[in-house]
C-alpha positions in Angstrom: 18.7 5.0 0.2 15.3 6.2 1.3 13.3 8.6 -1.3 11.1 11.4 -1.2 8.1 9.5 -3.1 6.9 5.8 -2.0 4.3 3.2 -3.8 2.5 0.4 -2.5 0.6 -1.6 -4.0 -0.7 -4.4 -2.5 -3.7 -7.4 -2.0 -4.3 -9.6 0.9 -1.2 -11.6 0.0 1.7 -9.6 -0.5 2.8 -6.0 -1.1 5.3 -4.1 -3.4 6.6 -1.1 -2.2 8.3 0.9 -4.6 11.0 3.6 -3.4 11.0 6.1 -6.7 13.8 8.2 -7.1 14.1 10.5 -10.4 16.8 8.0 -11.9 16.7 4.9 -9.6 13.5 2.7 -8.6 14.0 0.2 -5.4 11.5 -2.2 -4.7 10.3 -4.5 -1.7 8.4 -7.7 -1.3 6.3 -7.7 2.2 4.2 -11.2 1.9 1.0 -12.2 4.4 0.9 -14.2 7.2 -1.0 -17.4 6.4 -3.1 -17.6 8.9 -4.2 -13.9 8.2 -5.3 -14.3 4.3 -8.4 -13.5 3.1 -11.2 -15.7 3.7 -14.1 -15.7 1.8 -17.8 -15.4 3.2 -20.2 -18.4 2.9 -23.8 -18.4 2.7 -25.8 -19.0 6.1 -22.3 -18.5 8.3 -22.4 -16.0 11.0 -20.1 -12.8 10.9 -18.7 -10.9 7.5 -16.5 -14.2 6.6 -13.1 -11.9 7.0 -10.6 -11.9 9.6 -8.7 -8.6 10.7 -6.1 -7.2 8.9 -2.7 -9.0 9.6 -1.2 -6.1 11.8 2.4 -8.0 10.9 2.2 -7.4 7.4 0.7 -3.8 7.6 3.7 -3.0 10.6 6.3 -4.6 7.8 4.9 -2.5 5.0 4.9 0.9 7.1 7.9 0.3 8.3 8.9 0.2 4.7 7.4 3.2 3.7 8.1 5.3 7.3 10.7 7.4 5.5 9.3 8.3 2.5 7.9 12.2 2.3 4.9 11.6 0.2 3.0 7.7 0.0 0.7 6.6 -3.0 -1.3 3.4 -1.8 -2.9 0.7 -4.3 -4.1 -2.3 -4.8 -7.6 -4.0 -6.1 -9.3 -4.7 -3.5 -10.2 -4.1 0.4 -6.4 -4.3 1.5 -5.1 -1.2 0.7 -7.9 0.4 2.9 -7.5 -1.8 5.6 -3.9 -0.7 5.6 -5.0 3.1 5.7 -7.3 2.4 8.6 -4.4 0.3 10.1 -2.1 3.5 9.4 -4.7 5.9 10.9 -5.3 3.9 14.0 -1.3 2.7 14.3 0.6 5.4 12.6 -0.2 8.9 12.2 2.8 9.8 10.8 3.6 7.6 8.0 -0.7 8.2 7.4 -0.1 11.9 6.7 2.3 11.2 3.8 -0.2 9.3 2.4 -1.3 11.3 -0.3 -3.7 9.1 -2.6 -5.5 6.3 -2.8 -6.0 4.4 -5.8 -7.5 1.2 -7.2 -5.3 -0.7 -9.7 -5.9 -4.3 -10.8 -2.7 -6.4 -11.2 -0.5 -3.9 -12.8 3.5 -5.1 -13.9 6.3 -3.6 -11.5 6.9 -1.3 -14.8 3.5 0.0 -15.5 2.9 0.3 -11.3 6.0 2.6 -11.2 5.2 4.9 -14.3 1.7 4.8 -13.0 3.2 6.4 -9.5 5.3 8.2 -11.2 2.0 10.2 -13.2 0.5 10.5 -10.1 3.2 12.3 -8.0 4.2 14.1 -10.9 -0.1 15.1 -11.1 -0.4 15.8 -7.5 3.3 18.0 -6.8 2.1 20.0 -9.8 -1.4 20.4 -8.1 0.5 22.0 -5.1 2.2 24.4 -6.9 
């Protein structure tokens, strides 16, 4: 069952997406595409050393989140704004549930979830 408040968090290998519900928490494991990891720059090589964003995994993780009402991306690194610019340029309507942005390192399902929790619970009290 679909909830009001969705979290992501996710690196260039896989994604968690957290459906949070007052009582109930369900999660869901989007991994990469091989051929679409990271790669890592090296010295004297033409071009920035990373390929695009794998559009499958960012389609499989929206589609995920597409029913929540209000989204919290994180992650570590550059993925979880090469998501957003992969929801603002694919998605505008699963981009304007998106309602932070965060960097997290490697947090436990259990301490990403309360942290989500803190943070919809900051920013619903924010709006009044």
């Amino acid at each position: 069952m679909p909830h009001f408040h969705a979290a992501v968090w996710l690196d260039h290998q896989s994604a968690r997406v957290f459906e949070i519900g007052a009582d109930e928490v369900e999660k869901f494991t989007v991994h990469a595409h091989p051929k679409h990891r990271q790669v890592h720059h090296k010295h004297g090589a033409l071009g920035s050393g990373h390929v695009e964003g794998d559009k499958q995994f960012f389609t499989e993780i929206a589609d995920h989140l597409r029913p929540a009402g209000e989204i919290l991306i994180a992650g570590p690194g550059k993925a979880k704004l090469e998501f957003q610019r992969y929801l603002h340029k694919h998605d505008h309507a699963t981009e304007a549930k998106v309602v932070a942005l965060e960097t997290v390192d490697h947090p436990s399902d259990g301490q990403f979830v309360a942290f989500a929790r803190r943070a919809f619970l900051k920013i619903d009290s924010m709006r009044g």
